[in-house]
C-alpha positions in Angstrom: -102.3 -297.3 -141.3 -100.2 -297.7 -144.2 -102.5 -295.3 -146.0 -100.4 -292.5 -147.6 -103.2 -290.0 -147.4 -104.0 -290.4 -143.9 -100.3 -290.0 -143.2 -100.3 -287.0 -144.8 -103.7 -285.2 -143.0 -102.6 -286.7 -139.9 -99.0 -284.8 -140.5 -100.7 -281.8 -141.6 -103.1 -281.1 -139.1 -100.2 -281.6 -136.6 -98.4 -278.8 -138.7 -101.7 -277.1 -138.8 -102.3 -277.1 -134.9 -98.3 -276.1 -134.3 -98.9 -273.1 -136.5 -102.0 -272.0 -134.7 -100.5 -272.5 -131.5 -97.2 -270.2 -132.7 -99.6 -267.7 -134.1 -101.6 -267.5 -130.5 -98.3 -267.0 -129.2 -96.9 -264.2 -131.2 -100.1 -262.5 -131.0 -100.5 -262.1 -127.2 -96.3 -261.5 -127.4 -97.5 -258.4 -129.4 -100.4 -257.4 -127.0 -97.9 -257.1 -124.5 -95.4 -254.8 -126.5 -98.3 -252.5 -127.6 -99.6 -252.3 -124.2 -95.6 -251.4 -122.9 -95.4 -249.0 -125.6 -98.5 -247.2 -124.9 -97.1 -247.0 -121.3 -93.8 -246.2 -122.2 -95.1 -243.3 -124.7 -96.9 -242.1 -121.5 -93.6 -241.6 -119.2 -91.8 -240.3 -122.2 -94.4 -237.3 -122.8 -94.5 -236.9 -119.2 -90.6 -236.7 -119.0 -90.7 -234.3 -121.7 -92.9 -232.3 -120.1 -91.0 -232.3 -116.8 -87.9 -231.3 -118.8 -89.3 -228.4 -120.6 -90.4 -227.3 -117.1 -87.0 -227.5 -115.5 -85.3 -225.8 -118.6 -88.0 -222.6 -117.9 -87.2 -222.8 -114.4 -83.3 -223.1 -115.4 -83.9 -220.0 -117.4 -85.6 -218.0 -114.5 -82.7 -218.5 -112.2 -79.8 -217.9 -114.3 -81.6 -214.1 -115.6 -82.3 -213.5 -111.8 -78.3 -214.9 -110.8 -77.7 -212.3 -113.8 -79.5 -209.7 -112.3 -77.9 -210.1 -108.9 -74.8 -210.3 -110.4 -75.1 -207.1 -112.1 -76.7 -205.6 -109.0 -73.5 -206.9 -106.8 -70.9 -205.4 -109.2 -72.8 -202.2 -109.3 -72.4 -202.0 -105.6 -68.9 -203.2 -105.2 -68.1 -200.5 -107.7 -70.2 -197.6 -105.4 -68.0 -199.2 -102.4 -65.0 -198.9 -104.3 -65.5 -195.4 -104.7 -66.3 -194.7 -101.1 -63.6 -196.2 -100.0 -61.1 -194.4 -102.1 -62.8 -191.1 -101.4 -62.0 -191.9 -97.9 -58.9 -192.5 -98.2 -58.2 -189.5 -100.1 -60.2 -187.8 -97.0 -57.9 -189.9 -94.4 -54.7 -189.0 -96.7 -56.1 -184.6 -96.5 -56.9 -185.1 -93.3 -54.0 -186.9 -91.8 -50.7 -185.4 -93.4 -51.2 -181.0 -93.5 -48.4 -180.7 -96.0 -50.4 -183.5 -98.5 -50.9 -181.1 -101.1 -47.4 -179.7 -100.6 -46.4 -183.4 -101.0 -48.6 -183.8 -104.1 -46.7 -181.2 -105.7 -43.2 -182.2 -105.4 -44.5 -185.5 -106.8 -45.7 -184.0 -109.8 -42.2 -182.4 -110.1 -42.1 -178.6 -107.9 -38.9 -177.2 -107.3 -37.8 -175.7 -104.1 -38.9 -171.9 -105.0 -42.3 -173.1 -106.5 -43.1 -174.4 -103.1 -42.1 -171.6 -101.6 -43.9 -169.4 -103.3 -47.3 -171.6 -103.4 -47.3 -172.7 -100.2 -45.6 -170.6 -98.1 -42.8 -172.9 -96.7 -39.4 -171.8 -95.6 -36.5 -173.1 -97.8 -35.6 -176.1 -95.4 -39.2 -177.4 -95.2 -39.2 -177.3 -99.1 -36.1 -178.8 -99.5 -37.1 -182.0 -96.7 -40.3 -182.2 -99.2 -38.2 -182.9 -102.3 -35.6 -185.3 -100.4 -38.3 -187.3 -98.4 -41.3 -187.3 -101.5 -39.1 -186.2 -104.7 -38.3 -188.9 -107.5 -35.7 -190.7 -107.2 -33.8 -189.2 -110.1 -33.3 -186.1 -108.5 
């Protein structure tokens, strides 16, 4: 057994079998990734694909919440105006010197309403102290 040469096979067919066995190894270790990559490319398309759906479906609702939105305004805006039409209505309605009243605002003297409106000089003159500007 002293024989250099079979020394030397014995040691490399030992190194020879190691490497075959590492070899077997790495190539089932890199069956196994392909075969999780494969899979793993398959959820990946099929998240993509669920992605692209809810951004489509994201789009839909925020042009209909748009829409509605628009639409809502539109009618706030048409109740707005009913509302101050009847208050305007309320305001004729309510008060029978409301023109008379609208006048002093503006700035009518005593003989203006008078004349316009028919008032005597007292109920003028209450007009411009109760609804007149404050400068006067």
């Amino acid at each position: 057994m002293d024989n250099p040469l079979l020394i030397a096979f014995i040691g490399l067919a030992a190194t020879v079998v190691i490497m075959l066995a590492v070899l077997v190894w790495v190539l089932r270790v890199n069956a196994r990734l392909k075969r999780d990559l494969l899979r793993l490319e398959g959820i990946v398309k099929v998240n993509c694909n669920d992605i692209a759906g809810l951004c489509n479906a994201a789009v839909t609702v925020d042009n209909r919440i748009n829409k509605t939105e628009s639409q809502f305004n539109e009618l706030w805006g048409q109740l707005d105006q009913y509302q101050q039409q009847a208050e305007r209505n309320i305001e004729e309605s309510a008060h029978p010197y409301s023109g008379d009243i609208r006048k002093v605002r503006s700035g009518a003297s005593v003989d203006e309403l008078m004349q316009s409106s028919g008032l005597t000089h007292d109920e003028a003159a209450l007009l411009i102290r109760l609804h007149g500007s404050s400068q006067r």
